[in-house]
N, C-alpha and C positions, 0 to 999 in steps of 0.2 A: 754813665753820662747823666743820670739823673738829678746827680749831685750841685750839678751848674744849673739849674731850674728852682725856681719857686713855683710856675707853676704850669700846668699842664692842660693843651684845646685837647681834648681826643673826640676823633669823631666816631661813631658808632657802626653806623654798617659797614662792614668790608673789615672792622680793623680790632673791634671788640664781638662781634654777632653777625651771622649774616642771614641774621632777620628771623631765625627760629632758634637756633641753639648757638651757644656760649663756645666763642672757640675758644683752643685746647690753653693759650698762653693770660687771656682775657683776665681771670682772676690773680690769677697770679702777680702777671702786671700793677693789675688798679691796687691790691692790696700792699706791695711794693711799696707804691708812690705815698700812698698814707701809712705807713710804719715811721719812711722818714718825712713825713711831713708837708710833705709838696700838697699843693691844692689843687683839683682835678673837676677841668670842666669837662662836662661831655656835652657834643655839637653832634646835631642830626640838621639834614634837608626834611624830615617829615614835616607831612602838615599837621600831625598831632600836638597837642600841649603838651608841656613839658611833662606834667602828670601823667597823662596816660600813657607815654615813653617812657616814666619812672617804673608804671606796673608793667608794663609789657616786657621788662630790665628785669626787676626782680621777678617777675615769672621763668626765667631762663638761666636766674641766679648771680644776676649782679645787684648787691646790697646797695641799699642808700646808704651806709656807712664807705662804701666804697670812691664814692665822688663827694664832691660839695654844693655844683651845681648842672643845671643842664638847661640847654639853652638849643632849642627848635623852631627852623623856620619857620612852622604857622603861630607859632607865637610873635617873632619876629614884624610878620606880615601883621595880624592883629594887630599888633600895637602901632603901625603905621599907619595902617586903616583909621585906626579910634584917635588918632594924632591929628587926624589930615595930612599925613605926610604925602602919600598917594590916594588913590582916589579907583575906588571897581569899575569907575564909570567911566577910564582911560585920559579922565584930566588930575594933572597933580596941584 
């Protein structure tokens, strides 16, 4: 099925880790998707930046060769914050 894709949300916990170790299909999968090419985002709800979800990734053994980007909710938030898009203070 991969074939009819360019490219690929995957989200992280529950489907690639669940949250300490690397399940058993994870590599396999993401390394799949980049042999043919597909481009591979990974989505979390964390409030982490994307960054320290990149090391907390490869500490459990998903390479940054394995995706292209990743993209987390407290990044998300952050940049709606620093937008004015919303507001901490409950007015938008």
């Amino acid at each position: 099925f991969s074939d009819q894709f360019d490219l690929f949300l995957v989200d992280v916990w529950g489907v690639l880790t669940d949250g300490s170790i690397l399940l058993d299909y994870a590599h396999t999968f993401l390394n799949n998707l980049k042999t043919k090419k597909q481009s591979v985002v990974l989505l979390s709800n964390t409030p982490f930046k994307k960054e320290e979800l990149a090391h907390r990734l490869h500490a459990i053994g998903i390479s940054p060769m394995s995706y292209d980007e990743i993209v987390t909710g407290g990044d998300v938030l952050r940049k709606m914050v620093k937008n004015q898009e919303i507001s901490l203070n409950g007015h938008a």
